[in-house]
C-alpha positions as MATLAB code, in Angstrom:
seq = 'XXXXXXXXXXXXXXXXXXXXXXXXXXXXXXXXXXXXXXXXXXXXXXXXXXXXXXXXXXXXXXXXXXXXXXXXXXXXXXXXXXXXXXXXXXXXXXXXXXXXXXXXXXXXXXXXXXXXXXXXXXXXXXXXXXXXXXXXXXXXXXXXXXXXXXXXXXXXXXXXXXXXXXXXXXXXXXXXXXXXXXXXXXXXXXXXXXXXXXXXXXXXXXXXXXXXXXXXXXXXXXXXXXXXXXXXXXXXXXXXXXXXXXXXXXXXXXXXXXXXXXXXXXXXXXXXXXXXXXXXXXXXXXXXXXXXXXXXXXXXXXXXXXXX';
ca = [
      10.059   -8.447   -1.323;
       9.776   -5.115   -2.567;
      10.210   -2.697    0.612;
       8.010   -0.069   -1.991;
       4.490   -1.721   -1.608;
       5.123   -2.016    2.291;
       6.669    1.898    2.294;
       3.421    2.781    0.191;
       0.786    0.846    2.529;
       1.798    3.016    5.246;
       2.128    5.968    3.364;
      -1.431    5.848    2.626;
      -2.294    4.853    6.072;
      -0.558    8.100    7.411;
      -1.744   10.326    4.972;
      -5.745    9.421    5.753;
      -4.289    9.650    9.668;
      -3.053   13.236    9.197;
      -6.453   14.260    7.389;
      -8.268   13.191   10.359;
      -6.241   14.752   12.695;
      -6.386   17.932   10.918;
     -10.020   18.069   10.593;
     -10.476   17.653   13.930;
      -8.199   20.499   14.960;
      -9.786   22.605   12.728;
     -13.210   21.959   14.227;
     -14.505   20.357   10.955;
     -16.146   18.113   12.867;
     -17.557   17.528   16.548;
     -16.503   14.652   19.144;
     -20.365   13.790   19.031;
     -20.107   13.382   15.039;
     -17.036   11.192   16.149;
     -19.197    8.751   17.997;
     -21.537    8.713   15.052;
     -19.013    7.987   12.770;
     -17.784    4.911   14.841;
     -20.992    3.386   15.505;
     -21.468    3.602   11.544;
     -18.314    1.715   11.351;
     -19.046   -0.912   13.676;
     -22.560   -1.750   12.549;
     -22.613   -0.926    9.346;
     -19.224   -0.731    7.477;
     -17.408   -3.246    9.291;
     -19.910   -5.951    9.047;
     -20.431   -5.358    5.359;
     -16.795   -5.887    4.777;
     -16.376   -9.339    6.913;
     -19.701  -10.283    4.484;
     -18.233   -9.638    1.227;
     -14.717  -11.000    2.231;
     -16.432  -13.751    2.495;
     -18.186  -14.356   -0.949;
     -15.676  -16.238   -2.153;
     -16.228  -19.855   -3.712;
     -15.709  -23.104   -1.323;
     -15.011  -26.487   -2.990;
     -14.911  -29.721   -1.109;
     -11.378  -30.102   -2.084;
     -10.059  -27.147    0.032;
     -12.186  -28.265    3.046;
      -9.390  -30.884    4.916;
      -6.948  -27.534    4.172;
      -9.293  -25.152    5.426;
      -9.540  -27.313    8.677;
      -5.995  -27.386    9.343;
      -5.592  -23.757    8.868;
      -8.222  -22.714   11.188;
      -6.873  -25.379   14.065;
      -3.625  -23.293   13.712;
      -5.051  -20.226   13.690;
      -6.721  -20.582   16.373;
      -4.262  -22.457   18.139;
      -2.014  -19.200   17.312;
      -4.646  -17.037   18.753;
      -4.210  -19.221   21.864;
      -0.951  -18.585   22.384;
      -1.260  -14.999   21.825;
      -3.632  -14.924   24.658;
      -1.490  -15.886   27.132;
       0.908  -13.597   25.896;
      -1.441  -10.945   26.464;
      -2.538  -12.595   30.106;
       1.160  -12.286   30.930;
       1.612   -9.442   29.688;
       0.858   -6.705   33.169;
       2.736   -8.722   35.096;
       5.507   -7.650   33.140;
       4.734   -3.897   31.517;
       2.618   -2.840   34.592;
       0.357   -0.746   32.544;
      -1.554    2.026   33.465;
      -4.968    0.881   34.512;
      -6.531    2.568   31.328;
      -4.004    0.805   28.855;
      -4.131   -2.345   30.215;
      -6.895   -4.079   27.891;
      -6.039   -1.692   25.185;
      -2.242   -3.579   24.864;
      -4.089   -6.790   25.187;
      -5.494   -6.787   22.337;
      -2.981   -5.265   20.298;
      -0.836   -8.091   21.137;
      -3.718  -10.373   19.891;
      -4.605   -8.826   16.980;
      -2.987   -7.594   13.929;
      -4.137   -5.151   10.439;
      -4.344   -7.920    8.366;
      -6.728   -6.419    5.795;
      -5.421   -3.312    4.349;
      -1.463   -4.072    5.061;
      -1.085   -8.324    5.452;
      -3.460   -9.123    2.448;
      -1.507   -6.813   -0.828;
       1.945   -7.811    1.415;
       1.295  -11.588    1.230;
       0.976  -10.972   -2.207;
       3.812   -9.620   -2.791;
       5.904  -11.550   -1.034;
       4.024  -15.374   -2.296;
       1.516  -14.234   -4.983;
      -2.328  -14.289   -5.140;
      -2.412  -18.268   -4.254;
      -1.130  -16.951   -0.826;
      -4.367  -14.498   -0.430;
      -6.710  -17.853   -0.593;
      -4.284  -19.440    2.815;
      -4.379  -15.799    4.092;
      -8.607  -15.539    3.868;
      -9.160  -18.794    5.723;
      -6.883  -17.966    8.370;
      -8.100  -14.685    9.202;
     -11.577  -16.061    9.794;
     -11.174  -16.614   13.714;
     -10.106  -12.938   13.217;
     -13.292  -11.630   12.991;
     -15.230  -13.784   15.285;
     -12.339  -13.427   17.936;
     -12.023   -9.615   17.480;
     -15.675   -9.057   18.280;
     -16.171  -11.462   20.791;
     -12.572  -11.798   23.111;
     -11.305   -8.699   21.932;
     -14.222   -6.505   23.102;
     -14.166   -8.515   26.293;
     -10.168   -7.322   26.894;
     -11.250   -3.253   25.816;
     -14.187   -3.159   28.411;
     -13.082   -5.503   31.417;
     -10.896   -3.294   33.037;
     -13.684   -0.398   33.037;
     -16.808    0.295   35.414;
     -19.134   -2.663   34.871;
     -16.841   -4.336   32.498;
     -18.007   -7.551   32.831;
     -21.719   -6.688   32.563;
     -20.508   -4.476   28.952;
     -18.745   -7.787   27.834;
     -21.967   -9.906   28.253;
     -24.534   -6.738   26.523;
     -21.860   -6.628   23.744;
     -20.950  -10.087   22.808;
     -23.827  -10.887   20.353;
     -22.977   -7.353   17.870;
     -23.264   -6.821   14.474;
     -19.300   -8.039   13.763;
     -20.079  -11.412   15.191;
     -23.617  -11.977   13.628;
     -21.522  -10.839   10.189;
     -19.225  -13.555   10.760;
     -21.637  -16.047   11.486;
     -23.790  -15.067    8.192;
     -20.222  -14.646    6.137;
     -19.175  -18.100    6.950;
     -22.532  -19.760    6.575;
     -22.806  -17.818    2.813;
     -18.929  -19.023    1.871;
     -18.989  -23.001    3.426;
     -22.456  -22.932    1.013;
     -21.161  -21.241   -1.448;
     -24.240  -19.004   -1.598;
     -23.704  -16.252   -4.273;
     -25.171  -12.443   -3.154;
     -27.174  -11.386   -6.026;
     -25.548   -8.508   -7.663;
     -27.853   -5.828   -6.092;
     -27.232   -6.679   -3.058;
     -23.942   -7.820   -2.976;
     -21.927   -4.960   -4.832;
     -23.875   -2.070   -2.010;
     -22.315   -4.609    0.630;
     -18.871   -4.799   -1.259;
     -18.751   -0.563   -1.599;
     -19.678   -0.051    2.093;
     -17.430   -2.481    3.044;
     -14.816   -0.731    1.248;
     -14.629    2.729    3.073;
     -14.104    1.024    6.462;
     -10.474    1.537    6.046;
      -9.986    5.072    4.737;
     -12.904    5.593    7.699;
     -10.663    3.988   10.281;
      -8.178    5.450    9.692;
      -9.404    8.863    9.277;
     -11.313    8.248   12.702;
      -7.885    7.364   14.313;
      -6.302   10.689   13.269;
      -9.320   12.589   15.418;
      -8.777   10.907   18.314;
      -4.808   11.078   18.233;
      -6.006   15.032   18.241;
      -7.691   14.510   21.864;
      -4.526   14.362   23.749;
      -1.054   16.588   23.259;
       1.119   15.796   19.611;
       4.119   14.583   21.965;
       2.101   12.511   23.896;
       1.796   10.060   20.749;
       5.924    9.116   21.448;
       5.913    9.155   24.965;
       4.677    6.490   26.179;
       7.611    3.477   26.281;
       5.298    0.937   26.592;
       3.506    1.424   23.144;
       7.119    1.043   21.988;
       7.708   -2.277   23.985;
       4.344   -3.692   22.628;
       4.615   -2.862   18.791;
       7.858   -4.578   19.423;
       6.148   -7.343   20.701;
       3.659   -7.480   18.317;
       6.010   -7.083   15.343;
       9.406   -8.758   15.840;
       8.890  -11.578   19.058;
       5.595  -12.809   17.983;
       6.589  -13.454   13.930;
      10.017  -14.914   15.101;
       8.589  -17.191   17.742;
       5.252  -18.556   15.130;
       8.338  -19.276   12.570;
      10.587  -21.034   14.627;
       8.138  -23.089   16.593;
       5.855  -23.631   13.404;
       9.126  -24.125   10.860;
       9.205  -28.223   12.740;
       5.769  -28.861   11.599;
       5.085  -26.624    8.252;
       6.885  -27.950    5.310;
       4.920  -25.615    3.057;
       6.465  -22.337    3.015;
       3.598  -20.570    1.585;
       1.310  -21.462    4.354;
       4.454  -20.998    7.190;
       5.005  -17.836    5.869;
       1.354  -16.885    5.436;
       1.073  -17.238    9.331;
       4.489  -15.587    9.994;
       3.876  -12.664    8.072;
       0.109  -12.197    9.408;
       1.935  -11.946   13.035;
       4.249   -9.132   12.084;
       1.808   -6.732   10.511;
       0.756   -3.909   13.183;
      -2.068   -2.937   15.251;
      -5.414   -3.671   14.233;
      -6.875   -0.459   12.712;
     -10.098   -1.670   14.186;
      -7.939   -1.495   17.970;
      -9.248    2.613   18.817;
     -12.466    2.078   16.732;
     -14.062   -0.852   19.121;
     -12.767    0.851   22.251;
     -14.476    3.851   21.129;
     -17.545    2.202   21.079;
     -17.231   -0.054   23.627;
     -15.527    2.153   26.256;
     -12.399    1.513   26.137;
      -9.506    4.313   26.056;
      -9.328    4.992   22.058;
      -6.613    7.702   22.808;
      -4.271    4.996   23.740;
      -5.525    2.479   21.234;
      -4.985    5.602   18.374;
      -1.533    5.699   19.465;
      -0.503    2.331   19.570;
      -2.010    2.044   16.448;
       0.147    4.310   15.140;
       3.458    3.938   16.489;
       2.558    0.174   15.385;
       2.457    0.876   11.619;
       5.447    3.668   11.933;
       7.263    0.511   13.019;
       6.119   -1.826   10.165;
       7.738   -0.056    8.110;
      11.167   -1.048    9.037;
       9.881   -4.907   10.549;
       8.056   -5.921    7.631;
      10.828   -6.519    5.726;
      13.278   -7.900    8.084;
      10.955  -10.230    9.335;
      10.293  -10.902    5.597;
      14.149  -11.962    4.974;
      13.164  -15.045    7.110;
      11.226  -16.464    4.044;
      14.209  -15.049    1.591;
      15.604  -17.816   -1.552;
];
């Protein structure tokens, strides 16, 4: 693959980061325009993005593949979970970083950085495999995931139960329903979706740089378990999906597909939902970041794997 497009990815990821960050230091903006920010992104962005994703057309032919690729994915999910289970018997986390690492291990960016890598690695026909197994994503994400930011705080299992029906999961329920139908948005409706949609990653990211700017620059590198994690998340979870899948996946496209959508880094969503939801979004920023810093030299090593 060409190391370029993943060098660039990141580039631009750091870049909107650094803005952020630099606002915030400069006073640009308040911690209480912050928290307005976020909640824009979770109710409002975010869901319009899952929505439009998901206008794409569904013929019967694809359905037996579709099926398949969401049993693995969330079979893959499954296994992450336990992963992330065992995970402070091992690390012994702080008690605030303890959900926050959970999740990272469970999910990944797959929208801005595993959708234009995919396709340069196995062309467009790979972003079709890549759509249909990222579905449990977003149900998962807003469901499980906001579950492991909020049990470990005050009332966490009360917060799980208030937050489980949000606007991410009622987004995937209506995204799915519109793309199995193949019900079309008309144009006025769908292309305001599609541009809101659209800023939730330049948002994200730009959110993640402000709270990076709560706690002290070194802080960011020195914490060794962020580093043990995004090592996790990038090199021991890709190699183990390819050699246990390899057995039982005779089409590279799709092996690779799930291989490659296991070594991308942190969710940018990771500090944005524990923001909102009360988890510790300092952490989350910074595994978020150390995550993608990573990438850059994982992505293609874990890449050679689908080399010839």
């Amino acid at each position: 693959m060409d190391a370029n497009v993943v060098l660039m990815k990141v580039l631009v990821l750091f870049i909107l980061i650094l803005v952020g960050y630099v606002a915030r230091h400069l006073n640009v903006f308040s911690d209480d325009v912050t928290k307005g920010l976020n909640s824009i992104l979770i109710k409002i962005t975010l869901p319009a993005l899952i929505i439009s994703s998901l206008q794409k057309e569904f013929s019967p032919e694809l359905f037996t593949q579709s099926i398949q690729l969401l049993i693995i994915s969330f079979s893959v999910y499954g296994c992450c979970f336990i992963f992330a289970l065992l995970m402070p018997f091992i690390l012994k986390p702080r008690h605030a970083e303890k959900g926050v690492f959970q999740f990272i291990i469970m999910f990944s960016n797959v929208g801005f950085m595993g959708f234009p890598i995919l396709s340069a690695i196995f062309g467009n026909e790979a972003l079709f495999y890549a759509s249909i197994y990222n579905l449990p994503f977003n149900l998962l994400t807003f469901t499980l995931g906001v579950y492991l930011l909020v049990k470990n705080t005050d009332n966490g299992f009360r917060l799980a139960k208030e937050h489980i029906l949000n606007p991410g999961v009622f987004a995937v329920v209506i995204g799915f329903i519109f793309f199995a139908a193949s019900i079309k948005l008309p144009v006025f409706i769908g292309e305001p979706l599609k541009l809101l949609g659209e800023t939730t990653i330049p948002l994200s990211m730009f959110l993640i740089g402000a709270m990076l700017r709560k706690g002290k620059l070194h802080h960011i590198f020195m914490n060794w378990r962020i580093y043990v994690i995004s090592i996790l998340r990038l090199i021991i979870i890709p190699l183990i999906l390819f050699f246990s899948l390899k057995y039982f996946i005779s089409d590279k496209m799709l092996l690779g597909v799930i291989v490659m959508i296991g070594a991308m880094p942190a969710a940018a969503s990771t500090p944005i939902l524990a923001e909102e939801f009360g988890g510790s979004s300092e952490i989350a920023a910074q595994g978020v970041f150390i995550s993608t810093l990573l990438s850059v030299f994982t992505i293609p090593l874990i890449s050679l794997l689908f080399a010839g």
